[in-house]
C-alpha positions, 0 to 999 in steps of 0.5 A: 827672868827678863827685865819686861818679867820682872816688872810685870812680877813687881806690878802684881806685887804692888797690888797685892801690896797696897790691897794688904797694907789698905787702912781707914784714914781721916784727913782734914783741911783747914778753914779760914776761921776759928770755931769755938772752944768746944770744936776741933781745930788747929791753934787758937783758943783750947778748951780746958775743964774747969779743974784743968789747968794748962800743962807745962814743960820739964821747966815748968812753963806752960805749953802751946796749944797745937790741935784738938779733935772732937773724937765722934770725927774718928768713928770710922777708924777702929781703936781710936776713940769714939767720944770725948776730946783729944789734944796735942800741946807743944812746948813754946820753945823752937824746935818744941822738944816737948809734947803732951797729948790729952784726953778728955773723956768728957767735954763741960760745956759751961766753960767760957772762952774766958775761963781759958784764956784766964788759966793762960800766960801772955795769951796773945802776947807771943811774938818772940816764939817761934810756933807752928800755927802762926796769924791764930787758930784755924777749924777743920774740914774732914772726909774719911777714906782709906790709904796704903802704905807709903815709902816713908814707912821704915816697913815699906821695903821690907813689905814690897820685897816679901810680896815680890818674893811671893809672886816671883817664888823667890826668884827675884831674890836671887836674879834682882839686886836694885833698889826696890825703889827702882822698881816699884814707885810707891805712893806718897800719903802727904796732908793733915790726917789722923790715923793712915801712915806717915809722909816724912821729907826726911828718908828713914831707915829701912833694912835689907829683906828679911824672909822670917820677919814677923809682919806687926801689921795688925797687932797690939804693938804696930806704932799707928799714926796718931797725928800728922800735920804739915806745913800750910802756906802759899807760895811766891813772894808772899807766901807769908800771908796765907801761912797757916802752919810753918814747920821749918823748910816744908816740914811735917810733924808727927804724933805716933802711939802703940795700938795697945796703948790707944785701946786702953786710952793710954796716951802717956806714951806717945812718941813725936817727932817732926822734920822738913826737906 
C-alpha cells in the first residue's frame, strides 16, 4: 500500500469516524453581567432553597459557587435532565481538590438574593483565595450544536485505528506503524460546554488498538462530559483586566458522570479534574 493509499484510506476513516462518534453539545459563552439568583451563570450569587444551606468540604468549610444551569437549556441533549437546576461548587482552596455538584428539581422562587448571601461567610471578602471565576459572577450565552470526538479522548486512538481497520481489511495494521496521529489529525473541541467531549491541554493515556475491544459509545457506563470550563481572559499586558475565569496556565476544568448515573439524577458520583498547558 503506497503512502498516497493510505491517506485516502485514512480520510475515508476519519469520516466515518466523526459521522460514528457525532454527538449534541451545548456550548456557552459568558456575558459581561451578572443575572439574578434564578439563571444560569458562572460565579456570583447561587441560588439556594430555602431549607438549603451551602455545602462544605472534608473540613467543614463552606465551598465556592462555581456555576449553575437552568436545565430547560439542556432539552436538546438526551439523558441530561430537562427541568430544574444544576450546580457545581469548588473548594475555596487552590488547586480546589473538591467539588460538589447539585440538583435541584425544583427552583423556589421566593428566595431573595439576600436570603443567600445571609447563609454565605466572608461573601465578598475572599481576596486571599485563589478561585477560578475572579472580578465576580458572569450570565451565559448558549447555542446547541453537535460535535465529534476529539484527541483528547483517552478513546480517540482506539476509534480511528478500528475505522482504519475496517476501510483498509486490516491491512493497515500490518503495512502502518506510525502514530495514527501522523495520519489523521483530529479536531479539537475546546470552549465552555455541557455534554460533547473533552479538550485537555494535558495528553491523556491512550493504548495500542485492540480489534475485540467492546465500543462503550452509547452505553449506561460510557463516562459523558457533564461540564467543561476553560480559562477566559484576553491577552498582551493587560490581560488581567478582561479575565473572566483563571485555571492556572491555559487550563480547563472538567466535570465527568456515568450516563446510567445521570439517568437516575445521581450525581454523588461525578468524577472532576482540571489541567493546563
Amino acid at each position: 500500500m503506497t503512502m498516497d493509499e493510505l491517506n485516502e484510506y485514512a480520510e475515508k476513516a476519519y469520516e466515518m469516524f466523526k459521522e460514528a462518534t457525532k454527538i449534541p453539545v451545548l456550548k456557552f459563552e459568558l456575558t459581561d453581567s451578572e443575572p439574578d439568583i434564578f439563571s444560569s451563570k458562572i460565579g456570583g450569587t447561587p441560588y439556594l432553597s430555602q431549607n438549603s444551606e451551602v455545602p462544605v468540604d472534608k473540613r467543614g468549610e463552606q465551598m465556592k459557587f462555581l456555576a449553575q444551569f437552568d436545565c430547560s437549556l439542556l432539552s436538546g441533549l438526551p439523558d441530561y435532565p430537562h427541568t430544574g437546576m444544576l450546580q457545581f461548587w469548588l473548594s475555596k482552596k487552590y488547586p480546589w481538590v473538591e467539588h460538589k455538584v447539585i440538583y435541584y428539581e425544583q427552583i423556589d422562587k421566593t428566595v431573595s438574593d439576600s436570603d443567600v448571601i445571609s447563609k454565605i461567610d466572608s461573601f465578598e471578602d475572599e481576596t486571599d483565595v485563589q478561585f477560578p471565576v475572579i472580578n465576580g459572577g458572569y450570565g451565559i450565552t448558549t447555542h446547541l450544536t453537535e460535535e465529534s470526538m476529539s484527541e483528547s479522548d483517552e478513546r480517540c486512538e482506539e476509534f480511528l485505528w478500528h475505522y482504519l481497520d475496517v476501510v483498509t481489511d486490516g491491512r493497515a495494521i500490518d503495512e502502518y506503524d506510525d502514530d495514527i496521529s501522523e495520519l489523521i489529525e483530529v479536531d479539537y473541541t475546546s470552549g465552555h460546554k455541557i455534554g460533547g467531549y473533552l479538550y485537555d491541554p494535558q495528553p491523556r493515556n491512550s493504548y495500542e488498538y485492540d480489534p475485540d475491544l467492546e465500543i462503550d459509545l452509547g452505553t449506561d457506563d460510557e463516562k459523558l462530559l457533564l461540564l467543561q470550563l476553560e480559562y477566559d481572559h484576553g491577552y498582551g499586558k493587560n490581560w488581567q483586566d478582561n479575565a473572566k475565569i483563571i485555571i492556572g496556565d491555559c487550563g480547563v476544568i472538567h466535570f465527568f458522570i456515568k450516563r446510567k448515573d445521570l439517568k437516575q439524577l445521581n450525581f454523588d458520583k461525578v468524577k472532576y479534574d482540571w489541567s493546563c498547558s
